[in-house]
C-alpha positions in Angstrom: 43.2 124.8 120.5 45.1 121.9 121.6 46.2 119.4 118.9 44.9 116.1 119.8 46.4 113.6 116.5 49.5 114.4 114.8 50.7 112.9 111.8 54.0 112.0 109.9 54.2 111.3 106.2 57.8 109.9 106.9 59.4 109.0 110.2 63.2 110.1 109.5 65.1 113.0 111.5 62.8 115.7 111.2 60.0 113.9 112.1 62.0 112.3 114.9 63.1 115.9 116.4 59.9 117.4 115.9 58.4 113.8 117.8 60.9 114.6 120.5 60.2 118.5 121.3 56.3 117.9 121.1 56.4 115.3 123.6 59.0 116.5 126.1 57.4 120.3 126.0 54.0 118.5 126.5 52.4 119.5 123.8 51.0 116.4 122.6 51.6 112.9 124.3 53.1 110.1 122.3 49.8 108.1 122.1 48.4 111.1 119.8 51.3 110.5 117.7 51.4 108.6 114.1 54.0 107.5 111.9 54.9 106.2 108.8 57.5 105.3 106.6 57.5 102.3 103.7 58.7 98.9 105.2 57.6 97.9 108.5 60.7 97.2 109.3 62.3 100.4 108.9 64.9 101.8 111.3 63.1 105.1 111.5 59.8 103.5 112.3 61.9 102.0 115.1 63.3 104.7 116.3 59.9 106.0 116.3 58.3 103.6 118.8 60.8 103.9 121.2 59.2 107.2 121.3 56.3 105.6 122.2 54.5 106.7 118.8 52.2 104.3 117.2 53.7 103.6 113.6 52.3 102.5 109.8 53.1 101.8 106.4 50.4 103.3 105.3 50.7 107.0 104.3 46.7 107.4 103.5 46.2 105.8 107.2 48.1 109.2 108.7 45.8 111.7 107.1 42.1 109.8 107.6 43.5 109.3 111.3 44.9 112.8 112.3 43.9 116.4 112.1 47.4 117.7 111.5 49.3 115.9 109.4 53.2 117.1 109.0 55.0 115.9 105.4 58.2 115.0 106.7 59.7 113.4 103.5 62.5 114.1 101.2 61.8 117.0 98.5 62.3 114.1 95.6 59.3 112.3 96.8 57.1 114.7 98.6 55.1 114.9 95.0 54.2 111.3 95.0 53.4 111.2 98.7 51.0 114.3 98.0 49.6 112.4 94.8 48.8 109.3 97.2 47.1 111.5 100.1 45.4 113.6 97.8 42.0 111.7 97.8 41.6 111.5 101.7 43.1 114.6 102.2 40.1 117.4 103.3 39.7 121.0 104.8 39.3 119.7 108.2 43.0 118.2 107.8 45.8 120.4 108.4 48.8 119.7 106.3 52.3 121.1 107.5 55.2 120.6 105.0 59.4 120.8 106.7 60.4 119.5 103.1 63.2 122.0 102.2 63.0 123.7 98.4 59.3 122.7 98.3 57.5 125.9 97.7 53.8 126.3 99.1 52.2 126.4 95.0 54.0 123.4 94.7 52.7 121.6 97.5 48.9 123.0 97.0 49.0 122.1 92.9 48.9 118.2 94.3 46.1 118.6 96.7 42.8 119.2 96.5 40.9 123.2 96.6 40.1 123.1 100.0 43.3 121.7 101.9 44.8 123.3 104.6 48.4 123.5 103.7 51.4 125.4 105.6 55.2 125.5 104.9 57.4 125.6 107.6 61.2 125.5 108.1 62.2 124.6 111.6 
């Protein structure tokens, strides 16, 4: 199955590397691509349009919009990210975490039952 919306919670370097390799190996064009950091005006976010990628300050916007959504953010805040998704967050939404340390009972204690949640180290 093809992924057809892909989500960032977080728009720094992971998230830019991991932008870069889906779109150049074709796996997902730029339009199916969302973004967000905090302030609209943030480099990242930026950086992240030049992509192409359609961007947002909105973390909650991310996961009602795409089916896989990757959590991109720094360990220190990856618990209040998942404590502000956790309400729009459902079983048809994948949720992939890159955040380092983070362990997998960590990230599924702020979600609810019946997420879909992965960790991954790229």
């Amino acid at each position: 199955m093809a992924l057809t919306k892909v989500g960032f919670l977080g728009a720094g370097k992971m998230a830019q590397a991991l932008t870069k390799g889906f779109i150049k190996s074709g796996v997902i064009n730029s339009g199916s691509i969302l973004a967000s950091a905090p302030k609209p005006t943030s480099v990242n976010l930026n950086l992240m349009k030049e992509f192409g990628v359609r961007t947002t300050t909105e973390n909650r916007h991310v996961v009602q919009t795409c089916d896989t959504v990757i959590v991109a953010v720094k360990p220190h805040i990856v618990t209040s990210v998942l404590e502000e998704i956790a309400d729009v967050a459902d079983k048809d939404t994948l949720i992939v975490s890159v955040a380092a340390g983070v362990s997998l009972a960590q990230l599924t204690a702020r979600l609810p039952a019946s997420s879909r949640v992965v960790r991954v180290m790229p």
